[in-house]
C-alpha positions, -999 to +999 in steps of 0.1 A: +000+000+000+015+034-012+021+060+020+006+094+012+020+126+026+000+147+046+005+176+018-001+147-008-037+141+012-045+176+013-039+179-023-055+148-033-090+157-012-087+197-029-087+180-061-123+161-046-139+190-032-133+210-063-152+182-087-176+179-060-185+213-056-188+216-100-212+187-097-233+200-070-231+235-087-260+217-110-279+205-090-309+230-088-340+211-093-364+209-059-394+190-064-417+164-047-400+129-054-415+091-059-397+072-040-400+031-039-383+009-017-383-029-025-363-060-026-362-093+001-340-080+024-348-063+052-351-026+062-376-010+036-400+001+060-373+007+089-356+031+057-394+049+047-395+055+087-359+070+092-372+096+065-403+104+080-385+113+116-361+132+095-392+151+080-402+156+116-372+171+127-376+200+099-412+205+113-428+188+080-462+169+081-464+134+071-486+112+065-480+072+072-508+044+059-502+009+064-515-016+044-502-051+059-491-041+094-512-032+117-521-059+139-497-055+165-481-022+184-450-007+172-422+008+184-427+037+160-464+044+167-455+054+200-428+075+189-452+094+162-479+093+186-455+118+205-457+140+174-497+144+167-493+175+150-464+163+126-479+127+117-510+110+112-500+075+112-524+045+106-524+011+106-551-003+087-541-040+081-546-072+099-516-091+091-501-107+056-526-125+033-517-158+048-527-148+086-565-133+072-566-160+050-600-141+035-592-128+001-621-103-003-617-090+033-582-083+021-594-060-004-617-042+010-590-030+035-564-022+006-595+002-005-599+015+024-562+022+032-561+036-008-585+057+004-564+072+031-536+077+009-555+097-017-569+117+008-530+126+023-514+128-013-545+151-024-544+174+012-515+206+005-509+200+044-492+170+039-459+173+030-446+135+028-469+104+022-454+072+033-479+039+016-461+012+036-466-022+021-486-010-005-463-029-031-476-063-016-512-052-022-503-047-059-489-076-062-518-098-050-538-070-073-556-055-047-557-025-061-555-016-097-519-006-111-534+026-134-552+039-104-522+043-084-498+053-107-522+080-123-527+091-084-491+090-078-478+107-105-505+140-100-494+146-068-487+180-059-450+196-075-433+193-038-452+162-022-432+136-015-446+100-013-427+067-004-439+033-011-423+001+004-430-033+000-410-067-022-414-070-053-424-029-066-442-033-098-424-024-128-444+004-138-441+021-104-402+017-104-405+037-136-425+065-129-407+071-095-374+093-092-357+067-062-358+032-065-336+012-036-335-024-037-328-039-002-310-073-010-309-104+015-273-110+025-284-125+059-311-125+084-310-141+114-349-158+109-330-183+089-312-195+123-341-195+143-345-162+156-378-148+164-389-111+155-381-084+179-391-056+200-367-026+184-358-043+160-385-058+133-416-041+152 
C-alpha cells in the first residue's frame, strides 16, 4: 500500500472538493419525489420510517398508511404518537394475506387504506406520504396498477410520497425518481431467531 504525505492528502481531497462542488453547482432542481423501496431483504419500511423522523425534525407533516401491518403495536407508533401534529399514522391491516386468510376481506382493506392515501397525497398540508406495504397489495392486485400510478404521478410539485413493499411493480419503479432495492445477505430468521421488539416491530 502506497504511504501518502499529509501535503499529498491535502492535495488529493482539494482536487475532490473542487469536482464535487462543480457537480453539486448543477444540481438545482427541488421538487416532490417518488420514492420506492423494494427487494427481500430487510429494512424497507425501517428506511421509509428513518425519513419520516427526518421530516419531523424540519417541522414537515407526514402522512404514514399501512397496508399489511397493523395488527400488532410498534415501536414507531409510540414515537409518532409523540408528534400528533407532525404525523397522522395509521395502521389499517390485519396481518399478511396468509394470517387473514379471507381474500375479499383483504381487499376491502387495501380500498380502504387507498382511500387514506389519496386523501394525504391530495391534502396541500401533507408534505410527505409514506404507503407502507402498499407494493404487496399490488402484487396480489388489490388495487389496480393505473389507479395508483395515475394518483401518484398527480401529486402536488413538492409532495413527497414513499412506497415500500417486495417486489415494486415495474411500472411504479419507472415513474418514481428513487428506487432502492434492499438485498438479502443474511437474516438471522433463517437461524431460528424470532422477530423483535426494536428491531422488526
Amino acid at each position: 500500500m502506497v504511504q501518502r504525505s499529509d501535503e499529498q492528502h491535502a492535495e488529493k481531497m482539494k482536487k475532490k472538493q473542487a469536482a464535487h462542488d462543480k457537480i453539486m453547482a448543477g444540481k438545482t432542481v427541488e421538487k416532490g419525489l417518488l420514492i420506492v423501496h423494494t427487494g427481500k431483504g430487510k429494512g424497507k419500511t425501517t428506511a421509509a420510517l428513518g425519513m419520516v423522523v427526518r421530516a419531523i425534525g424540519h417541522g414537515k407533516k407526514v402522512g404514514v398508511v399501512q397496508f399489511v401491518k397493523g395488527a400488532m403495536t410498534t415501536g414507531e407508533k409510540v414515537v409518532f404518537d409523540a408528534f400528533p401534529d407532525n404525523v397522522e399514522f395509521k395502521p389499517m391491516g390485519e396481518g399478511f394475506t396468509w394470517n387473514t386468510q379471507d381474500r375479499a376481506r383483504d381487499i376491502a382493506l387495501a380500498r380502504e387504506a387507498w382511500e387514506e392515501v389519496k386523501r394525504m397525497v391530495a391534502d396541500p398540508a401533507y408534505d410527505m406520504v409514506l404507503a407502507d406495504e402498499l407494493n404487496i397489495v399490488l402484487r396480489y392486485d388489490y388495487l389496480p396498477l393505473g389507479e395508483v400510478l395515475d394518483v401518484l404521478t398527480a401529486r402536488g410539485e413538492m409532495k413527497h410520497v414513499l412506497v415500500t413493499g417486495r417486489n415494486a411493480p415495474e411500472a411504479l419503479m419507472e415513474a418514481a425518481d428513487l428506487v432502492t432495492e434492499m438485498t438479502l445477505v443474511k437474516h438471522p430468521f433463517r437461524s431460528g431467531v424470532k422477530a423483535q421488539a426494536g428491531i422488526e416491530f
